[in-house]
N, C-alpha and C positions, 0 to 999 in steps of 0.2 A: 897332845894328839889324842885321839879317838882310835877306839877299835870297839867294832859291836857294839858299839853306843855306851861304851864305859871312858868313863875318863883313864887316865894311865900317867903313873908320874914322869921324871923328865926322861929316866933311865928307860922307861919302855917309849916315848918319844924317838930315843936313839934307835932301839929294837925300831921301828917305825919305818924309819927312813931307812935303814940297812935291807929290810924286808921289801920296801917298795925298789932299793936297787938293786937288790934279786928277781924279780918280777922282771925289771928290765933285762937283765944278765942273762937268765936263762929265757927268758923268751916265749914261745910255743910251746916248751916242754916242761913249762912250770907246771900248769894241769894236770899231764901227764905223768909226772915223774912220782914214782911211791916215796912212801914214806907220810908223814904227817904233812895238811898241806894246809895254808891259812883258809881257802875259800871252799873250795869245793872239787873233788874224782872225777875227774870226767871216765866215763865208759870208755874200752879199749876201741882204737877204729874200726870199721869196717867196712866192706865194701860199699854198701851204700851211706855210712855212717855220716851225719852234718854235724860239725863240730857246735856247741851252743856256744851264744854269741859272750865274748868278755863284757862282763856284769856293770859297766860304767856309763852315765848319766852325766849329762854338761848343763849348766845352771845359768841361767843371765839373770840380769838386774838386780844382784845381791845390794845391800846395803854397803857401803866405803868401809863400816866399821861391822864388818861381819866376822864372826869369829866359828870357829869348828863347833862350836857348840850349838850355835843356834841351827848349823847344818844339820847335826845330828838328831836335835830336837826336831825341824823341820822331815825328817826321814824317821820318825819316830815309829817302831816297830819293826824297821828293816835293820838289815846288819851293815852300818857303815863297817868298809874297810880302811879306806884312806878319803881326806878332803884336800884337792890341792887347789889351792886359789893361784889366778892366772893376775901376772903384770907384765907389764910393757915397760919399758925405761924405768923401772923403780917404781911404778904407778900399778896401784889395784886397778883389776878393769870392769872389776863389779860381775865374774863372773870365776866358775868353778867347775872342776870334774870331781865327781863322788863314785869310788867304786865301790860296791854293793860284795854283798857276801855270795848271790846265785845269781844266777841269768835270769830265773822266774821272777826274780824283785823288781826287774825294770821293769815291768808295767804296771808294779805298784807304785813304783819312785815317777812313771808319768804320769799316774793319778793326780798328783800334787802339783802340776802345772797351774799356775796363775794364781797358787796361795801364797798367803804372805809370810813374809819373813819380815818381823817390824810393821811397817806402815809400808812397804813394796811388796808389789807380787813380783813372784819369782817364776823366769819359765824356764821349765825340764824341756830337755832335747835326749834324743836317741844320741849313743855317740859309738865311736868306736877305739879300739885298743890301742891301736897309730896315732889317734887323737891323742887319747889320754900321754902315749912317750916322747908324742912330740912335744902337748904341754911340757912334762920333764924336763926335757932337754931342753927347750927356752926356758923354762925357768932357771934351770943352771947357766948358761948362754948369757941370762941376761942380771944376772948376780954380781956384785963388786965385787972388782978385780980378774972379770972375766974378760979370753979372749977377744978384741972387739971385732976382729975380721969372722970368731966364730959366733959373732950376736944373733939371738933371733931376727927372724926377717920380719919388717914394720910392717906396719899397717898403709895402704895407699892409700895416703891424701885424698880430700875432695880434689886437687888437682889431676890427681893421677889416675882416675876413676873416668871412664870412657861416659863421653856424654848421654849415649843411650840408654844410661843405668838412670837419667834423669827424665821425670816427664812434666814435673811444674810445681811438683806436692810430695812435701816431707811429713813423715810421721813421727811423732815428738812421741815417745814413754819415760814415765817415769816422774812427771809432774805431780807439783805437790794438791792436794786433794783441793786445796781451797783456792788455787789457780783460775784464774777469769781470759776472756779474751785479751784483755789492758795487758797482764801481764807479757802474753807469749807476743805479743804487738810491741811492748817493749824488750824482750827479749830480742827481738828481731828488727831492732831500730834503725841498722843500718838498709834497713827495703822498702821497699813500700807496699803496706799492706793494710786492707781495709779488714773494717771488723768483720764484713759478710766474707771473708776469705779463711776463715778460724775457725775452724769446726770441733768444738770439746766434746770428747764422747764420753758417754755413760754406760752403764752396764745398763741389764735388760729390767733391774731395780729402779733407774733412775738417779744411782749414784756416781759419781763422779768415777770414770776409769782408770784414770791417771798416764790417759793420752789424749792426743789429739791428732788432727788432721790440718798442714797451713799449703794452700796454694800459692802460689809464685807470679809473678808476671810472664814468663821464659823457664823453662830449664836450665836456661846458665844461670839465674839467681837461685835455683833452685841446688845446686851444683856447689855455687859460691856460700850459699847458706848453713852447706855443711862444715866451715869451719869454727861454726857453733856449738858440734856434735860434745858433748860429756863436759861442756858449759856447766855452773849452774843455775838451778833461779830460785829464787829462795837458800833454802839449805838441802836441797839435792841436786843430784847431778844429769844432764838431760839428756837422754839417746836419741840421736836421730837417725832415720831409715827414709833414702828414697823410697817412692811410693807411686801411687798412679791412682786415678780419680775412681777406679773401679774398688780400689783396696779400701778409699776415702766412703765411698757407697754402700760398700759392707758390712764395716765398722758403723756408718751411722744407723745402720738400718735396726742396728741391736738398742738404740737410743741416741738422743742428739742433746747436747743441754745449750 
């Protein structure tokens, strides 16, 4: 484990986890309670008093083999507290909550949206403190030998995903740089799809984004397509995201290749 961006051997690892299930335990009044505190004092309330927001940042498209280290190096200058990486059935899901040492840090920790980690860019999200104990608690939930009537709740299916969340056009991230139209065409062999239906974006450089834009015949292929989603092609793993021709518009407007 990390703290403040030092490493810590196993025994403060344990210290780690006992800490973050204090955080849990006591709740709202972790901030508030004296004594020594890991993060930060909050001022006594007051009448008009707004409590500042818990210091935690949500991560997508990490790398499969991302380790707390490269987190912390990634947040380099800020004070990690805890990195908790999220899975579903035993499966990494390529993403992460990072809490921070202040509130004022997260909008250094959003600075860093769409820098890379490896050869992925990584995007920061706002999050919130329910977020970060719900992760917790699925991640216990969903640990061997856990209750299974108290498992985390899955993810719904492309089946189970109201058709209006589809309008013809999925966005593919996370492609690997050297990716062609041929590729995502076979990626997607089970549709049919012309090469002028492939849209590979680039950044405002002219390099390769490591997404793309694919049109559909229908929304129900576009629906049925998603059981492609965190496939891989090459040697990563691909996200897909309904989409709509105006998000397709926007994206290419930054570059087309």
């Amino acid at each position: 484990m990390f703290y403040r961006g030092k490493y810590v051997d196993s025994g403060d690892a344990r210290e780690m986890g006992l800490k973050r299930q204090r955080l849990m335990d006591q709740g709202p009044s972790y901030y508030g309670a004296s004594g020594p505190s890991y993060m930060y004092d909050a001022p006594p309330p007051a009448y008009s008093y707004i409590p500042p927001p818990f210091p935690v940042v949500r991560l997508r498209g990490l790398p499969f083999d991302c380790a707390e280290a490269e987190i912390v190096d990634f947040f380099h200058g800020l004070d990690v507290i805890d990195v908790l990486f999220v899975h579903k059935g035993g499966k990494f899901m390529g993403e992460a909550y990072c809490v921070l040492g202040y509130p004022l840090q997260i909008d250094f920790a959003l600075q860093r949206n769409r820098q890379n980690i490896g050869r992925r860019y990584v995007e920061v999200f706002r999050s919130r403190k329910d977020e970060y104990y719900k992760a917790i608690a699925n991640e216990v939930f969903d640990a061997p030998g856990a209750s299974p009537r108290r498992g985390a709740p899955r993810a719904r299916s492309s089946d189970e995903r109201d058709l209006s969340e589809f309008k013809g056009v999925l966005r593919l991230r996370g492609l690997p740089f050297s990716a062609d139209k041929l590729d995502i065409i076979t990626f997607f062999k089970d549709f049919a799809i012309s090469d002028d239906k492939v849209h590979l974006i680039a950044t405002s450089e002219g390099r390769p984004a490591g997404e793309a834009f694919v049109e559909f015949a229908t929304p129900e292929d576009s629906r049925a397509a998603m059981s492609k989603d965190r496939m891989t092609l090459g040697h990563r793993y691909i996200e897909l995201f309904p989409a709509s021709r105006e998000e397709l518009e926007e994206a290419s407007s930054r570059g087309r290749k």
